[in-house]
C-alpha positions in Angstrom: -107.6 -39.9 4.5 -105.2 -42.9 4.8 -104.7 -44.8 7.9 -101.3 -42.7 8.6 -102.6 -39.1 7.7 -105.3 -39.6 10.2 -102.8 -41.1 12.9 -100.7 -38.0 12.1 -103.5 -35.7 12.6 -104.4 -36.9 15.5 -100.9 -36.3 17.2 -101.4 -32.8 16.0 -103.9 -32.1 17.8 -102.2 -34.1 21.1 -99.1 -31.8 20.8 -101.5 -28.7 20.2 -100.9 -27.8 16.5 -103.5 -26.6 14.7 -103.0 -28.1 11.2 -104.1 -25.7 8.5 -103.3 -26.3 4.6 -102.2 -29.0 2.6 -99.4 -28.5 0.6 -98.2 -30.3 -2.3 -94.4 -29.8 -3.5 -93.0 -31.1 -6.3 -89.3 -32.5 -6.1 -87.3 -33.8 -9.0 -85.7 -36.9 -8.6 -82.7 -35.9 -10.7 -81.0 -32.3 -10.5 -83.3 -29.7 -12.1 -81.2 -27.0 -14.4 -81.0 -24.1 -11.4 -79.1 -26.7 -9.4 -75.9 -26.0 -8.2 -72.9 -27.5 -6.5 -72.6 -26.9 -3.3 -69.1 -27.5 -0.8 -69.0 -29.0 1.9 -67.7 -26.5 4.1 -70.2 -23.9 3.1 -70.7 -23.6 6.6 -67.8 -22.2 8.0 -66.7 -19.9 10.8 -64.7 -16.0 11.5 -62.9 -15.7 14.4 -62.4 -12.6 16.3 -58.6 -12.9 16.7 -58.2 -10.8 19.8 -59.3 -14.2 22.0 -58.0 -16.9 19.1 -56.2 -18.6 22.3 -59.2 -19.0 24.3 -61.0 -20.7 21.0 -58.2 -22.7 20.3 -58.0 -24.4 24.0 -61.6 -24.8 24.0 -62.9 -28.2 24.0 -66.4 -27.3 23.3 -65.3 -25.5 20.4 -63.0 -28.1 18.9 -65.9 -30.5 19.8 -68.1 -28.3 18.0 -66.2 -28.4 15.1 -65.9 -31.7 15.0 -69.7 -32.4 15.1 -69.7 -30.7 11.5 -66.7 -32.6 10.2 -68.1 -36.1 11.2 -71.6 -34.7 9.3 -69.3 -33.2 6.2 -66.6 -35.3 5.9 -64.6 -32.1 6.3 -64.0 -29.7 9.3 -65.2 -26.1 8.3 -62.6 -23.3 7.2 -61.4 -21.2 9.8 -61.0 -17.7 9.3 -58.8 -15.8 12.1 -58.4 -12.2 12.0 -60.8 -9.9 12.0 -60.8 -6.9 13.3 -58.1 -7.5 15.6 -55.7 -8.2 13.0 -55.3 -4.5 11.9 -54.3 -4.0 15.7 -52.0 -6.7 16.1 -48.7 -6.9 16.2 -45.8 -9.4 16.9 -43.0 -9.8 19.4 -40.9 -12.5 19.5 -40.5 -14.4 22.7 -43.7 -13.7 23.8 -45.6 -16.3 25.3 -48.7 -14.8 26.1 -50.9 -12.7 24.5 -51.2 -9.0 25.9 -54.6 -7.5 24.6 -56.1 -4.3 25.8 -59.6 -3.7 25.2 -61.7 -0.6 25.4 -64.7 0.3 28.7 -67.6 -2.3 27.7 -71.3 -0.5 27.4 -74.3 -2.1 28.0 -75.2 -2.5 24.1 -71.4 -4.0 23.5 -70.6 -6.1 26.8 -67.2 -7.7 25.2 -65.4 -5.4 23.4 -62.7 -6.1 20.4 -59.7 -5.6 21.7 -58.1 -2.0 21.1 -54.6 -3.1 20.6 -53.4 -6.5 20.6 -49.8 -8.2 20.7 -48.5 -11.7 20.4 -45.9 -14.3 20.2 -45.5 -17.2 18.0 -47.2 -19.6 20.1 -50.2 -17.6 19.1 -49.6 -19.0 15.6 -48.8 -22.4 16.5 -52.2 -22.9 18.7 -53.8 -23.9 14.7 -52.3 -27.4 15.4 -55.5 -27.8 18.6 -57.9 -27.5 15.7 -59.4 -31.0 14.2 -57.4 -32.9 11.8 -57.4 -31.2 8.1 -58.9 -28.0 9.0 -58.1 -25.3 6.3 -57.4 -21.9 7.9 -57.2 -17.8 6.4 -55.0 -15.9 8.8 -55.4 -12.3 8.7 -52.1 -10.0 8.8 -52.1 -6.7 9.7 -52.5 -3.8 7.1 -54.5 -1.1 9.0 -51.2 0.4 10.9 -49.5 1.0 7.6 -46.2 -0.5 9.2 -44.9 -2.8 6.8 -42.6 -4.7 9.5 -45.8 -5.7 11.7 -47.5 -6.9 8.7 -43.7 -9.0 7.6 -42.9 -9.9 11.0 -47.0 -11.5 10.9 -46.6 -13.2 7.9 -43.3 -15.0 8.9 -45.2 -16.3 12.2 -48.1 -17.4 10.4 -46.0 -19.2 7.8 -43.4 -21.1 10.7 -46.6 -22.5 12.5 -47.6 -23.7 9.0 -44.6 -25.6 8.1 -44.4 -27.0 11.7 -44.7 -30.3 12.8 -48.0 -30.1 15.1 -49.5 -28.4 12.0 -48.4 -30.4 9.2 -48.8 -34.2 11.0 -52.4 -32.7 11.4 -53.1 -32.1 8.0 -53.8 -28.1 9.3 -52.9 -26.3 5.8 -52.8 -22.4 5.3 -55.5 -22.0 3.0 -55.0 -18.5 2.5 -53.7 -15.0 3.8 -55.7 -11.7 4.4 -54.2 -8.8 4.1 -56.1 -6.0 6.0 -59.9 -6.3 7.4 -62.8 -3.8 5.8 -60.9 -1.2 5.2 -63.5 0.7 3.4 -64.0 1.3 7.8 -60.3 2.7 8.2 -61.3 6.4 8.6 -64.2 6.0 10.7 -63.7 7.2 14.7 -63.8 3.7 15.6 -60.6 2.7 14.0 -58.6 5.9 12.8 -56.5 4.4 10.8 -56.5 6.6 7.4 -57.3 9.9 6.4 -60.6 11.1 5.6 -60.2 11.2 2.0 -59.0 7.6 1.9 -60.8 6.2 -1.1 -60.9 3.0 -3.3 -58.0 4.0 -5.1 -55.6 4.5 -2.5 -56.4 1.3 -0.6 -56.0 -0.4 -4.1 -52.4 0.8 -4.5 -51.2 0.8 -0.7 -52.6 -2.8 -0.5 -51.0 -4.0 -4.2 -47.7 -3.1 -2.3 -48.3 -5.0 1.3 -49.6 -8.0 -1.0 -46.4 -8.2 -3.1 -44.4 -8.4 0.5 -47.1 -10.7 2.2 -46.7 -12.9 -1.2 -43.1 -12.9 -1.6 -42.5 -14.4 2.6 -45.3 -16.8 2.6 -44.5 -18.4 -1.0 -40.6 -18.4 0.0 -41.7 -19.7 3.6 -44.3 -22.3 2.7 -42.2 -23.4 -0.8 -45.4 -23.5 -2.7 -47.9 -20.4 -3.4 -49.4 -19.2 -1.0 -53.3 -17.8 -1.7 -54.9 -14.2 -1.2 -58.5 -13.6 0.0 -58.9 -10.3 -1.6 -60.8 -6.9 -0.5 -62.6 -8.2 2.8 -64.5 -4.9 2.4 -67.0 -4.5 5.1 -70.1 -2.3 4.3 -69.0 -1.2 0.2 -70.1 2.3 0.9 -67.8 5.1 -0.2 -66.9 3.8 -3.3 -65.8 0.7 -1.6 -66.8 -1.6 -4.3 -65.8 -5.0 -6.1 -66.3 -3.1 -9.5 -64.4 -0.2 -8.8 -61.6 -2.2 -6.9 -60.9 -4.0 -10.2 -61.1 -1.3 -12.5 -58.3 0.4 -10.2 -56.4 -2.4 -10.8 -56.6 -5.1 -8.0 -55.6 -7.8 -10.0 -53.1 -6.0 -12.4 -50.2 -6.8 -10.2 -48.1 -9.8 -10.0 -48.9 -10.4 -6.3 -52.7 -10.0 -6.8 -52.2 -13.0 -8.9 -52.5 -14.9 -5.9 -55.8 -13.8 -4.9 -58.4 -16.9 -5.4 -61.1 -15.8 -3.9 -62.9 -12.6 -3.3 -64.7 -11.2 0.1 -67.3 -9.4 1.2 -68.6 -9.0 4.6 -72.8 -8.7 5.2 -75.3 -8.9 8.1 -78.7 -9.2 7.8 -79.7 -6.2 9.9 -77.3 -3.5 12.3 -77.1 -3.3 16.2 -74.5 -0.6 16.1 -77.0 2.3 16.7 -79.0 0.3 19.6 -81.9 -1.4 20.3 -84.1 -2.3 17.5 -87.6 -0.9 17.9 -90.1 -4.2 18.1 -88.2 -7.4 19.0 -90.9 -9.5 17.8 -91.3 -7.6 14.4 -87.6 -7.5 13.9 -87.4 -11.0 14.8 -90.0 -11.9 12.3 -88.5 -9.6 9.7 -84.9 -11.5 10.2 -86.5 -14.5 9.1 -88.9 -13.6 6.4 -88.2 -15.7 3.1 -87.9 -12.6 0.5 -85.7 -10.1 3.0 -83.6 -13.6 3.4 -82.9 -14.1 -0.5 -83.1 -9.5 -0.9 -80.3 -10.1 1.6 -78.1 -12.3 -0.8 -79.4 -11.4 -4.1 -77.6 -7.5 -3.7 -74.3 -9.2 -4.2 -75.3 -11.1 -7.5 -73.7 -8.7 -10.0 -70.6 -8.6 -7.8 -70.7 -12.8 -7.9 -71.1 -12.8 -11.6 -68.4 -10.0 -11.8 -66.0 -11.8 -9.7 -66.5 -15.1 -11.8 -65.6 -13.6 -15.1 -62.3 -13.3 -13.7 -62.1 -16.9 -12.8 -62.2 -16.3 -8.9 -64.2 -17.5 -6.4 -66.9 -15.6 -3.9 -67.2 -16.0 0.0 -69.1 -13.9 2.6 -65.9 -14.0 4.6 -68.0 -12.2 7.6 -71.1 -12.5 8.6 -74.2 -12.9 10.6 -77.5 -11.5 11.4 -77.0 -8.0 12.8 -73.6 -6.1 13.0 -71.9 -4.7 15.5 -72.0 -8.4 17.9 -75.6 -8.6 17.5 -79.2 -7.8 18.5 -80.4 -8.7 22.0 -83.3 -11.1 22.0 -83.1 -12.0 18.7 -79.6 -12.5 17.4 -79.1 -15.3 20.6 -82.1 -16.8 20.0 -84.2 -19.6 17.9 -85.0 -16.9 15.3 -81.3 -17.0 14.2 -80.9 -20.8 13.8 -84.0 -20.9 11.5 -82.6 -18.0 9.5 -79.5 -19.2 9.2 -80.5 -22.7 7.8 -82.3 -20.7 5.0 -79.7 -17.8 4.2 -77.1 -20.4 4.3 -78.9 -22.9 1.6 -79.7 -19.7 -0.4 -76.5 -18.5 -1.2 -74.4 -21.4 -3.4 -78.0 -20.2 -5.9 -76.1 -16.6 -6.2 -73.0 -18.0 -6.6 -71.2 -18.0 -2.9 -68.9 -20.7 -2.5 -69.0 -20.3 1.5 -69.8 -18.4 4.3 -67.9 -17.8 7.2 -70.4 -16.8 10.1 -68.1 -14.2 12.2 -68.2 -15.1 16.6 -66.5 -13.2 19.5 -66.3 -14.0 22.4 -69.3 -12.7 24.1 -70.6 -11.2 20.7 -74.9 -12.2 20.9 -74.8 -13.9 17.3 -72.4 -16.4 18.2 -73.0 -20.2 17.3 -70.4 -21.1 20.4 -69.7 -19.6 23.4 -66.1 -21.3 23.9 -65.5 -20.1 27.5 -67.3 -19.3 30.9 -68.9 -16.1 30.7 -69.6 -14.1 33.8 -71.3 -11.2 31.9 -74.6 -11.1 30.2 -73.8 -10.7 26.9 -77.2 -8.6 26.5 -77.0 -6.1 29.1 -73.5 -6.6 30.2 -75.1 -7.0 34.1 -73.1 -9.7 36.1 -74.6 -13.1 36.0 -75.8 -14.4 39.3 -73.0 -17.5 38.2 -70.6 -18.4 35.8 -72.0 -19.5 32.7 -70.2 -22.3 31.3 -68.9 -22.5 27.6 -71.8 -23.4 25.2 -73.3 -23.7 21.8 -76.2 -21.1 21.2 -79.7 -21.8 19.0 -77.4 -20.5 15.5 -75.3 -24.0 16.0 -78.1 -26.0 15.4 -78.2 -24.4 11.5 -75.0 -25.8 11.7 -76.0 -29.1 12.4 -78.9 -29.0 9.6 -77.3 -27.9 6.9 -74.0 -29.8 7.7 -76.2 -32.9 7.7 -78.0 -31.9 4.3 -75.0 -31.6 2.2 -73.2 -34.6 3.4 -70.0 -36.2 2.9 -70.2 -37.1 -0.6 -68.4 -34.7 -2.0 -70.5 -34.9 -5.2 -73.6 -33.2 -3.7 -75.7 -30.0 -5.3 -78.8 -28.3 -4.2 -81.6 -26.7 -5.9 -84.5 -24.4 -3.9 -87.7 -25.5 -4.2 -90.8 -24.0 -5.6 -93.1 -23.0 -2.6 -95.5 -20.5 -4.3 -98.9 -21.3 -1.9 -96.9 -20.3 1.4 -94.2 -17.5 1.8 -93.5 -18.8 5.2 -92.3 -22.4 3.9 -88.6 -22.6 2.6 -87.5 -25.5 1.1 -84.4 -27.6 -0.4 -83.3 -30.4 -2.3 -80.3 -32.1 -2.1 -78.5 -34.6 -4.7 -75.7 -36.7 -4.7 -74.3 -38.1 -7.8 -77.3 -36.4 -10.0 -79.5 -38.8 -7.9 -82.1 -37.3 -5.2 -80.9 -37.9 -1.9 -82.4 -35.3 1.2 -84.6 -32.5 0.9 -85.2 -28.9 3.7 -88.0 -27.5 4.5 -87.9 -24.5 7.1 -91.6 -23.0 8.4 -90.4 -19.4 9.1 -93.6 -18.4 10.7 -92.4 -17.2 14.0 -94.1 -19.0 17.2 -94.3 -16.6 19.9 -95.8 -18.9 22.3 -99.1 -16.6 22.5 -101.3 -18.6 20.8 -101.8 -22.2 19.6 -99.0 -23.2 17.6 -100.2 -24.1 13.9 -98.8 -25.8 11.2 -98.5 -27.2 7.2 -98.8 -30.4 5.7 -96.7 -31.0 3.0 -96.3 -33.8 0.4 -93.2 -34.2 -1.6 -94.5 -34.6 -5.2 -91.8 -37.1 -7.5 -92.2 -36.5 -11.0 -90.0 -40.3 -11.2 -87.9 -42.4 -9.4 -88.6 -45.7 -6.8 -88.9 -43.7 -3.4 -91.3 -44.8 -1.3 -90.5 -43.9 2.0 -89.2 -40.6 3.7 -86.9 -40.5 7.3 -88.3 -37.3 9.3 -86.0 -35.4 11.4 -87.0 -32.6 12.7 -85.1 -29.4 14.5 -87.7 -29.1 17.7 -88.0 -25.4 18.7 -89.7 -24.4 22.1 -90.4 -20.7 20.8 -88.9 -18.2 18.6 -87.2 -16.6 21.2 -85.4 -20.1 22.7 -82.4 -19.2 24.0 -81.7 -22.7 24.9 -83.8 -26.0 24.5 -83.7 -26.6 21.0 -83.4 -30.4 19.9 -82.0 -31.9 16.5 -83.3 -35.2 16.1 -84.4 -36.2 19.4 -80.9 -35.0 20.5 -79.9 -32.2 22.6 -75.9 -30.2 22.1 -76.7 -27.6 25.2 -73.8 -29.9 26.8 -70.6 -28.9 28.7 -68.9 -30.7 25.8 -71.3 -29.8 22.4 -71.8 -33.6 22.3 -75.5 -35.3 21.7 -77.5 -35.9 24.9 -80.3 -38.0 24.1 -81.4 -40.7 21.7 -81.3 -40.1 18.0 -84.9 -40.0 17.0 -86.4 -40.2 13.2 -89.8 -40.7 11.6 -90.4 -43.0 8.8 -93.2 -42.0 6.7 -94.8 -42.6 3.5 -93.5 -40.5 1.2 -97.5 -40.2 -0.1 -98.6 -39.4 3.6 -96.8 -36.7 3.8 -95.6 -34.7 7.2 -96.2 -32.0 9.4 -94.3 -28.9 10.1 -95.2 -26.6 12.8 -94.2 -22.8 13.1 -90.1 -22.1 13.5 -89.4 -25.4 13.2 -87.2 -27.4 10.4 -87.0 -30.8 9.2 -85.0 -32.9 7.1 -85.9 -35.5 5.1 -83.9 -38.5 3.6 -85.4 -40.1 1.4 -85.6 -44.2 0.6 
């Protein structure tokens, strides 16, 4: 044992790890052939749109946000919408948005609103978001009133073209018309028949697009973009095969569409507590259910591909319906959201836009002062001020992975002696640049916390030396307290508190990573 693996053991034991297999990992210097490209914005972000005003004039959002860019180079994409946009509608002259929402419950503490109206300064409040941000806007197709989803279209399109927007470099990346409406006849939302089917919602939508289509691209002057489908839970029929073969993109307005959506979640809330928190938790972040999770879209990837589209998750997050208590707003999420994110550009998904609410449990921000707890719904002894949660700090890893270059692609690595250990490497310019690795063996805190030693293996290239940074977890079910590099974002602002803090290490020495933590290396 060299001079720095027994120094490194030694701390170990001082910070009560109990180190317990060696394990080498080979790395290619240059990109291997299951590399892909990967964007920069792969992390990106849904917006209920029932509280878009409250996001949009909060500076621990917009500071959020702004974290990323400065990692990225670029600010993520911004999808508004949701399920509020098949319940909104638009009155001119209205300055203020008028939502009404339906009783909270204890499992569902904040509500989507019910109905929801607004003005154009609704619109216009996409100029507060940082410099160059590319947006979707969602327009209403659930009320089957064609001059709601006209009247939206315009507003969208006049705070596009306006001067706030346009001096910020704010650009209307696309329009969506209608949100899962596979879900339309369910209680919830009532908004078609029972025998609504695949084929009906192909040729009611073909006819909203062409009107959406012909506004926007008179409006903007340029084309203007469709995300297709959004479909939410492709039961029913609901499918990306069958949606083409009824003829989605035999129209002239489906001509616009340039990328296609699907909504997924990991696990479902929506029928109340999950039986063993601990299990579930566990289960959320296991390697296989993480890539099972992704891997059921593949044929729909390739499918979409071979018509020279693109593929998004345009909603999603660990467990539907806001989120599961005690595991969707916890430490569990972050570490499964570093590996679910760097999974996906392997099937083919160009980005994912992890869906937050105000409120909702699996949020990576919560933009304003809560008074609720978003678990039980009980009042909070006081006001809880606007913060990130434990998911933003997946943010931070992966956003710092990929980088600015704007040449970077990632291959997974081969991990074969330890399902719990997820790992990534990351190139820029064909060149080796940063590698992942994720334990995803859940620390409860009940015992003494163990962990791995790994040792990147180079089959070239001059690297000597690796910079360890590590995402610090207290415990898997941390609902606060994690630290990224020595440096702390549980702030009033989301700015680092702390000092940045790194480990150099021979690359031959190798590192430590303990249970539900992460690390990233870069490597010199």
């Amino acid at each position: 044992m060299s001079a720095n693996l027994a120094t490194l053991a030694v701390l170990a034991l001082f910070l009560g790890l109990i180190p317990n297999q060696d394990i080498p990992i080979h790395v290619n210097y240059t990109p291997p052939p299951s590399a892909v490209a990967v964007s920069q914005t792969l992390v990106s972000f849904s917006l209920e749109g029932d509280r878009w005003p409250e996001w949009a004039n909060s500076t621990l959002f917009l500071n959020a946000l702004d974290n990323l860019a400065q990692r990225t180079g670029e600010p993520p994409r911004i999808r508004i919408g949701a399920d509020s946009a098949d319940h909104t509608n638009f009155a001119a002259g209205l300055t203020q948005i008028q939502a009404l929402f339906p009783n909270r419950t204890s499992s569902v503490p904040y509500p989507e609103a019910q109905s929801v109206i607004v003005g154009q300064d609704y619109y216009n409040l996409a100029s507060n978001l940082p410099h160059n941000t590319q947006v979707i806007f969602g327009v209403n197709f659930g009320s089957q009133n064609m001059t709601a989803t006209y009247l939206q279209t315009t507003a969208v399109c006049q705070a596009f073209t306006s001067t706030p927007v346009t001096n910020s470099g704010i650009t209307l990346q696309a329009l969506e018309v209608g949100n899962e409406p596979d879900e339309y006849p369910r209680p919830k939302h009532n908004l078609r028949d029972p025998n609504w089917h695949v084929g009906d919602y192909v040729e009611q939508w073909t006819t909203y697009a062409a009107n959406v289509t012909s506004v926007a691209n008179r409006l903007m002057g340029r084309d203007v973009p469709l995300q297709g489908l959004a479909f939410g839970f492709q039961r029913d029929g609901f499918t990306v095969p069958n949606a083409l073969s009824d003829g989605l993109l035999n129209s002239t307005a489906s001509q616009e569409i340039k990328w296609i959506s699907q909504h997924h979640y990991s696990g479902s809330y929506c029928d109340g507590p999950v039986p063993d928190i601990v299990d579930a938790r566990q289960a959320l972040m296991s390697k296989a259910n993480i890539l099972g999770n992704l891997t059921l879209f593949k044929d729909d990837v390739n499918l979409v591909h071979a018509q020279g589209l693109k593929y998004v998750l345009g909603e999603t997050n660990s467990f539907s319906c806001h989120g599961a208590p005690g595991i969707s707003d916890t430490a569990a999420s972050a570490l499964w959201a570093i590996v679910y994110t760097l999974q996906a550009p392997k099937i083919g998904i160009e980005r994912l836009f992890f869906h937050n609410g105000v409120g909702f449990k699996y949020n990576f921000f919560q933009p304003v002062t809560l008074t609720r707890d978003i678990d039980t719904d009980a009042p909070l002894p006081s006001p809880l001020p606007p913060h990130v949660q434990p998911a933003y700090y997946a943010a931070l890893v992966v956003s710092e992975a990929i980088g600015s270059s704007g040449d970077t692609t990632i291959a997974e690595l081969n991990i074969l002696s330890n399902s719990d250990i997820a790992g990534f490497a990351l190139y820029d310019g064909g060149v080796l640049s940063r590698a992942v690795y994720v334990n995803l063996r859940a620390y409860e805190g009940v015992s003494q916390r163990a962990s791995v030693h790994l040792v990147p293996q180079m089959d070239q290239g001059g690297y000597d030396t690796m910079q360890v940074k590590r995402l610090s977890v207290p415990m898997v079910n941390s609902t606060s307290g994690l630290v990224w590099g020595g440096q702390s974002f549980d702030t009033m602002d989301a700015r680092a508190s702390g000092t940045p803090t790194m480990e150099s290490v021979a690359i031959a020495d190798g590192f430590d990573l303990a249970d539900t933590e992460a690390v990233l290396l870069t490597f010199s």
